[in-house]
ROVEX-497474 format. One record per residue: residue in three letters; x, y, z of N, C-alpha, C in turn. Coordinates in pm, whole numbers, plus 50000, padded with zeros to 5 digits. Each point is the difference from the previous one (the first is absolute). Example, Ala and Ser with C-alpha at 12.3 -4.5 7.8 and 13.67 -1.06 7.14 Angstrom:
<nodes>
ALA513194943150780499115011950000500905012050000 SER499655010549928500825011950006499235010950073 
</nodes>
This chain:
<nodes>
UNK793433310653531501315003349944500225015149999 UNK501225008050036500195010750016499855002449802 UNK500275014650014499525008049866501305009049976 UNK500615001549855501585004549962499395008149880 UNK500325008949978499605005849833501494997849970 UNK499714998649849501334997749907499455004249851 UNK500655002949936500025005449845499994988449918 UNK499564999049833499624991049939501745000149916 UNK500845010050037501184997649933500905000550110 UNK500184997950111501025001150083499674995250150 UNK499704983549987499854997650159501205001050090 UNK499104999050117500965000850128501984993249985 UNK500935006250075501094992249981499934985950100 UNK499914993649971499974989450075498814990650008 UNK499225003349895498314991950059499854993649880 UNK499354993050035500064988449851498594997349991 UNK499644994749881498504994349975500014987449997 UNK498384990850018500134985850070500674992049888 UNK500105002849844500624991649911501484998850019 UNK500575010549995501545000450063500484994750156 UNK498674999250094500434991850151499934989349949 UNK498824994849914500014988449982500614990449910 UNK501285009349895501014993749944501365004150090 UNK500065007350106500894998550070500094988050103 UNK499254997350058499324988950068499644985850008 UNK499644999649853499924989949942498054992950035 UNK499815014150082498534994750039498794998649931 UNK499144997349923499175000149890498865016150068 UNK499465009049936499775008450030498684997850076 UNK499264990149966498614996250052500244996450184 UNK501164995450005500334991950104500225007650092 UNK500975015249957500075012350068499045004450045 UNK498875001449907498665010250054499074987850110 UNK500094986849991499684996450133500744997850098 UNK501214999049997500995004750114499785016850087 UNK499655008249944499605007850012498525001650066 UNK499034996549945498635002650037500044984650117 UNK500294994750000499284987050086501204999950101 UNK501215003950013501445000550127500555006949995 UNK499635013249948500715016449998501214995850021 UNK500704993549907501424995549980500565013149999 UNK499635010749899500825011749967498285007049975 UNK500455016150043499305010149995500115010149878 UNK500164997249888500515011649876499015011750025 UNK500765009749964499015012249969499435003349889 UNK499315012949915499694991049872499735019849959 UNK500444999849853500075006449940498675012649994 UNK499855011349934498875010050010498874989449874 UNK500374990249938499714994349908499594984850065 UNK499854997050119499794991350085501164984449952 UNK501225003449966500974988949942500934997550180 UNK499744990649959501154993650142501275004449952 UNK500865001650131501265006250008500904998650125 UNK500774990149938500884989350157501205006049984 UNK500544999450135501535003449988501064993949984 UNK501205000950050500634993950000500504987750121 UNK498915006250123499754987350122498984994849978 UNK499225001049911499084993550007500394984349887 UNK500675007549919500384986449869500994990450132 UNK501175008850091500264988350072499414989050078 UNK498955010750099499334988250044498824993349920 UNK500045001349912499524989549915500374990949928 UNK501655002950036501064991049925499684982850120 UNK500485010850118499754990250113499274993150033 UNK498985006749933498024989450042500144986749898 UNK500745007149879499694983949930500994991450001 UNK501545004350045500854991450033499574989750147 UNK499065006350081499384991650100499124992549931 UNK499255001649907498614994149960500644988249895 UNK500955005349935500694985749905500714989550113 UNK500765006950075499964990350084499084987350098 UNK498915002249972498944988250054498985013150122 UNK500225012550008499125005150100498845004349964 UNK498624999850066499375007449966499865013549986 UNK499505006149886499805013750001499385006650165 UNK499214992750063499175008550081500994999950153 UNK501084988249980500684999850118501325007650006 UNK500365007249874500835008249981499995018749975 UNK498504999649973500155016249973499825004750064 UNK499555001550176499665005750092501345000850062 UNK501454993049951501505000650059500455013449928 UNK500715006350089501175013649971500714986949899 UNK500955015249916501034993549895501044991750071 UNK500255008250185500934990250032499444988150054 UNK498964999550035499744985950087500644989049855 UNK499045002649897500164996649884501344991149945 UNK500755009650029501565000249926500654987850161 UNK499855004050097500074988650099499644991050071 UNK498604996349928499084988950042500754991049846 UNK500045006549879500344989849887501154999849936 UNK501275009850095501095001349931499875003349840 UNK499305013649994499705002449857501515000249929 UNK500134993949871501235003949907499584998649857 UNK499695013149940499324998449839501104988749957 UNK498984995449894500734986649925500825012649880 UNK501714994349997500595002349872500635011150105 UNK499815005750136501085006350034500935002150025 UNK500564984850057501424999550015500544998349842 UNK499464996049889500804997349896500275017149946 UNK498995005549994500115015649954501015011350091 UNK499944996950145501095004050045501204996149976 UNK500194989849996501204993249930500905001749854 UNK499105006549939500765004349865499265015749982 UNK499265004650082499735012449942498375003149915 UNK499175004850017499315006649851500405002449873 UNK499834996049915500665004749897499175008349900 UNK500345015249998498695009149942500805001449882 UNK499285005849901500225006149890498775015849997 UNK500975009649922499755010350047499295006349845 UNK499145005049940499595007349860500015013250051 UNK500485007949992499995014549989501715003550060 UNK500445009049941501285002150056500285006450140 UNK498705014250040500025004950069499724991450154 UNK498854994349999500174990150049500374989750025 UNK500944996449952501464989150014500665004050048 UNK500675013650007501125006150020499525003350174 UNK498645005950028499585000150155500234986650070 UNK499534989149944499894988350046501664994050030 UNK500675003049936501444997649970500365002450107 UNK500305013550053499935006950122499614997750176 UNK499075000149971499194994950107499634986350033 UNK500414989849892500254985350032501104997250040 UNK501325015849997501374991450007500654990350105 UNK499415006850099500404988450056498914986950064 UNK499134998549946499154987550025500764987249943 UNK499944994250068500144980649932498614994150002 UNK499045008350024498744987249972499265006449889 UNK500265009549903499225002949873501725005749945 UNK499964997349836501235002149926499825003449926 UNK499865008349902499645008449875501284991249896 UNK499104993949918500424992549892500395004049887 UNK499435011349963500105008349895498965013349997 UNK500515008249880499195012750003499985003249820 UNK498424998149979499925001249853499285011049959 UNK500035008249914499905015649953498674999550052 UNK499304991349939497974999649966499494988649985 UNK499384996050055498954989449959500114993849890 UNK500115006949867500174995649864501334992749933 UNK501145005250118501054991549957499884986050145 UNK499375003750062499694986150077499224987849931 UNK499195001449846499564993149998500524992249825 UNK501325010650015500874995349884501144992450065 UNK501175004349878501454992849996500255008450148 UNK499915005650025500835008950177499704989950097 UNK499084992249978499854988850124501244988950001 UNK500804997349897500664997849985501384998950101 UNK499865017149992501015002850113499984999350136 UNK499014995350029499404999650122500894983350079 UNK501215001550087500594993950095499034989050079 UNK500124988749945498814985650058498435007150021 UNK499514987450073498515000550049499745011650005 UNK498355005849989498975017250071499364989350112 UNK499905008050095498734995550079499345010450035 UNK500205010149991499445010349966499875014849924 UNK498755005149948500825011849901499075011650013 UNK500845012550052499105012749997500015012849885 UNK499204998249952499775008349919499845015050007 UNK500265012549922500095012050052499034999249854 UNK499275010950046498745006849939499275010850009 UNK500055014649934499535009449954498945000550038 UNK499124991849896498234998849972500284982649987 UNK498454995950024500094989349972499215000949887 UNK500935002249912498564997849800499544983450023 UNK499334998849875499064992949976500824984649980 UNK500755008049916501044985349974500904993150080 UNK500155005150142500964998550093499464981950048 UNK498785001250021499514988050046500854987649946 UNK500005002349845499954991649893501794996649997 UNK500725008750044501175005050004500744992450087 UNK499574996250141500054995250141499794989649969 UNK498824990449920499934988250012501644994149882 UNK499815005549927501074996449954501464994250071 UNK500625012550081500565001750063500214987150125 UNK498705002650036499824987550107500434984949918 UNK499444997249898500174988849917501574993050014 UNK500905019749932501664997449960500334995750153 UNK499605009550091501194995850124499434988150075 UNK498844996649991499624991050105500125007350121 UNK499935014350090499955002050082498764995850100 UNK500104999850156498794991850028499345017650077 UNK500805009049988499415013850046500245011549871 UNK498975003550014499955011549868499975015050114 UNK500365012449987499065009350038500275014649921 UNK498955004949983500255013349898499945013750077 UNK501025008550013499995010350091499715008249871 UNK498145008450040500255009449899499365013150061 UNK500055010749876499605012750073498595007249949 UNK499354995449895498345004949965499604983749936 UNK498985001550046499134988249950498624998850028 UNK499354990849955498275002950036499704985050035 UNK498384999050053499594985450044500184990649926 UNK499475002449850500484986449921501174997749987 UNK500975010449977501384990749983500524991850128 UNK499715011250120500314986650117499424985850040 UNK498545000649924499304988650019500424986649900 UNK500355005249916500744992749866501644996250079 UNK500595007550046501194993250071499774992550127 UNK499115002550077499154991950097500024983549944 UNK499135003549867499474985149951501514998349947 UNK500835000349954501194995949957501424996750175 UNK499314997450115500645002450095501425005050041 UNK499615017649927501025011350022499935004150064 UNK500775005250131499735005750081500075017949981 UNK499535005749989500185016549964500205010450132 UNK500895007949985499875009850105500285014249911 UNK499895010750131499925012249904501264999450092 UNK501185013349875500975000750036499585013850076 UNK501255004750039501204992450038500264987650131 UNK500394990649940499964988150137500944996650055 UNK499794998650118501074996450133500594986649939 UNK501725001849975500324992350016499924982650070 UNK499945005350116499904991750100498884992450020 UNK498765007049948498634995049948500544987349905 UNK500695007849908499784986249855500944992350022 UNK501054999250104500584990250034499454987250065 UNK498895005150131499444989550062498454999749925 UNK499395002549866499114998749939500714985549884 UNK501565004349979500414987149938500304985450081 UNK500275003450129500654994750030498484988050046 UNK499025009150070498694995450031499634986849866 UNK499865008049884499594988649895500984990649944 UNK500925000850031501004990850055499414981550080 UNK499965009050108499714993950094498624988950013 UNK498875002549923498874995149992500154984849860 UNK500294991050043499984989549874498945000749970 UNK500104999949846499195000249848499404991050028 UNK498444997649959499094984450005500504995049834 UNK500734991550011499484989549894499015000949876 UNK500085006849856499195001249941499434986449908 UNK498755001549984499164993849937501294997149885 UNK499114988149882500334995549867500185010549892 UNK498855003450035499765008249913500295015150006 UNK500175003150137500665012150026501594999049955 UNK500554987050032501515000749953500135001249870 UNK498794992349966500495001449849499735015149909 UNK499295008650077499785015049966501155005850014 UNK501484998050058500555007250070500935000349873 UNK500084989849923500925002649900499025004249907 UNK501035009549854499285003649881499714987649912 UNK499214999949912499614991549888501395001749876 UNK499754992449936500694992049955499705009149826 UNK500555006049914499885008849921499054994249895 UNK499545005349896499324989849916500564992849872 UNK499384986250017501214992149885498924998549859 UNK498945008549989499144998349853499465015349990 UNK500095004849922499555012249935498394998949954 UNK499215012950008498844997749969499494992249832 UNK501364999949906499594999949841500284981550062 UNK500544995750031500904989050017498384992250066 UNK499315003750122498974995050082498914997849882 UNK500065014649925498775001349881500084985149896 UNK500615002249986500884986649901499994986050057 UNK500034997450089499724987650081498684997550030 UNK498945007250054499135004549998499034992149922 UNK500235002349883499554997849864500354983849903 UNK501594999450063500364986049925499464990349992 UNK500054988249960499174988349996500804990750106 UNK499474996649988500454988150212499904985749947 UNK500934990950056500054989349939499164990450113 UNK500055009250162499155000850040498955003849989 UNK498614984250028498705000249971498985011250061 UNK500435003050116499275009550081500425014549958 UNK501265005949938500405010150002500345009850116 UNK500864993150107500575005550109501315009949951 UNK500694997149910501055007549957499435019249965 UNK498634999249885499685010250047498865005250073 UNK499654992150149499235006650086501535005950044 UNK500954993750071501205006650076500055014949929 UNK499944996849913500925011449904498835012850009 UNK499264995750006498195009649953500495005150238 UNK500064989350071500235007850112501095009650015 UNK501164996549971500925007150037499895012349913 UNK499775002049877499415016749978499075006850096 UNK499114993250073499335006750080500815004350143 UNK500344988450028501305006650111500475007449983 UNK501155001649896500305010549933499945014450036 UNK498214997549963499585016849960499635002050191 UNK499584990750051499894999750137500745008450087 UNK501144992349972501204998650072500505018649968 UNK500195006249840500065014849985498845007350068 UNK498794997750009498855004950069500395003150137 UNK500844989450043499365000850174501625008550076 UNK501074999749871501025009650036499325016649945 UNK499385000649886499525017049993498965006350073 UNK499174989450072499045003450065499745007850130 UNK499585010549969499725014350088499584994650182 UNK500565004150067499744994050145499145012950055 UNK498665001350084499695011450026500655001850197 UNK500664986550003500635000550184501084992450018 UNK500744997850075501004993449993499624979750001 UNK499015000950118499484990549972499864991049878 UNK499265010449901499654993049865501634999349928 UNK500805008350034501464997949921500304990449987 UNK500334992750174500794985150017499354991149927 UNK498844999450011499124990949914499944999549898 UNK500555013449918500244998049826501074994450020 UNK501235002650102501274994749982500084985950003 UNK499214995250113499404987149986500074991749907 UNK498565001949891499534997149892501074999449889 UNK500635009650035501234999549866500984993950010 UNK500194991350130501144995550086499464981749904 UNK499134999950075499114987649980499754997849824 UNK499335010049976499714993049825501404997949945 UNK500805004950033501374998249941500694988150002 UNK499454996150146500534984150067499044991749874 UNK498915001649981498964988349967500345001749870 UNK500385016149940500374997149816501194990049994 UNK501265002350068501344993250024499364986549966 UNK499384994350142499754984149950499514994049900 UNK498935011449950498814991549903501355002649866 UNK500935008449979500875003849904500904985650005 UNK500864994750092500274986449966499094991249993 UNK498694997750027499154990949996500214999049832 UNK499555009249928499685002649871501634994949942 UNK500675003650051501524998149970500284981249962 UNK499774998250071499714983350043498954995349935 UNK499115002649965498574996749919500655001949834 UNK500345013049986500734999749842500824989350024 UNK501164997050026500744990949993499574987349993 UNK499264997350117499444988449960499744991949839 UNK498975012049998499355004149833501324996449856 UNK500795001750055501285000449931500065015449916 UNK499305009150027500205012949948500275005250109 UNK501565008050033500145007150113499355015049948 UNK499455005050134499805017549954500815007449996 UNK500175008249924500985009849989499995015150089 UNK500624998950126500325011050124500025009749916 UNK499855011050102500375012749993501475005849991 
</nodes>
């Protein structure tokens, strides 16, 4: 692999790292690095820090390798083809393109300065449409979304620094719009915060960015259909459900006498304080990488789901009892 030096706050314009090819792509990242080593699918160059670093032909023809490979081909009978044999041996057409040409991109814009460029320089496109333009991030993840004219399918963010809290900021964000492309154009930042938007599949660039870049960077993740999430991933995607018993209220149940013989009324009750304190634990809890972040986010996503249920379980168990509990 050729050799690129790049800075720990300002990579290349145009070069991406394998977490961002591989949420542009839709390719699992493992799958990349043997596409790579075993059918020199793509050649990345790689950082003074030895980090892979693909461009922007390289994410295409890798768009192409797996639109051949979902189609029924083998990997080994396709990567030794140019992009065009490719595109005219299988009549390549990303899935969701004709529908996205058809009505447009629809971005939403957080920073003004960058809305107002984008404004500009999108004017006359019909295949990306600037949906709106909101001051900051912070009213994106309030009442200003509000104002925001139908569907996001995608939203770029303008960014200074990327602080600490930005991560935390973005997922949010992602939650309100349902966009299926995030990307944060910013101007100082360091490895962990990009690795933390990495694991949150943000795409980051250093500004200032080519228009025309983040048009066909939206238009690209666009184009790649979403796999189908797990049960349990769907069910992460929404928030939990607020809490309907207070800790004095759990204490108190806890303790009561059960008309039930076994005393299930207060094991529930004796669990869900522990959730509880769980569930606050695994939202204050210090991340030392981005990695470990998602995974508190995780945890806090999840105990929240499991307090929710065991909270009507208990709900339904008092009643039974003919003593309802008294909510929060």
């Amino acid at each position: 692999m050729k050799d690129i030096s790049t800075s720990a706050n300002a990579p290349l314009d145009g070069v991406y790292r394998i977490a961002t090819v591989s949420n542009l792509t839709g390719i699992p990242v493992q799958t990349i690095r043997v596409w790579e080593s075993r059918h020199a699918v793509v050649q990345p160059t790689r950082s003074a820090t030895n980090v892979r670093l693909y461009r922007r032909a390289d994410i295409e023809r890798l768009s192409l390798i797996k639109a051949a490979v979902d189609a029924g081909h083998a990997i080994g009978t396709v990567a030794s083809l140019t992009d065009r044999q490719i595109k005219a041996r299988f009549k390549f057409n990303p899935v969701g393109a004709a529908q996205t040409t058809e009505r447009g991109c629809r971005v939403v814009v957080c920073g003004t300065t960058l809305g107002a460029r984008l404004a500009t320089a999108w004017g006359d496109r019909t295949d990306v449409r600037l949906q709106g333009v909101l001051p900051s991030l912070t009213d994106a993840g309030g009442t200003s979304t509000g104002m925001i004219d139908g569907p996001v399918d995608a939203v770029i963010i303008e960014a200074s620094v990327l602080a600490p809290s930005l991560p935390a900021a973005v997922r949010q964000l992602q939650e309100t719009t349902r966009a299926r492309v995030v990307i944060v154009v910013y101007g100082f930042g360091n490895r962990r915060s990009l690795a933390r938007l990495d694991d949150a599949n943000v795409i980051a660039l250093a500004a200032p960015a080519d228009p025309a870049q983040l048009a066909r960077i939206c238009l690209l993740g666009l184009s790649i259909a979403p796999s189908a999430p797990d049960t349990f991933s769907e069910l992460l995607v929404h928030p939990a459900a607020p809490r309907r018993y207070d800790d004095a209220v759990l204490d108190q149940l806890a303790q009561v006498p059960s008309r039930v013989q076994c005393e299930c009324p207060n094991h529930v009750a004796d669990l869900l304080m522990r959730l509880n304190a769980f569930e606050r634990y695994s939202l204050d809890c210090e991340s030392s990488n981005g990695a470990d972040e998602s995974a508190h986010a995780m945890l806090y996503r999840a105990s929240g789901h499991c307090r929710a249920i065991l909270e009507e379980a208990l709900t339904r168990l008092m009643a039974n009892e003919g003593t309802p509990a008294r909510e929060a």
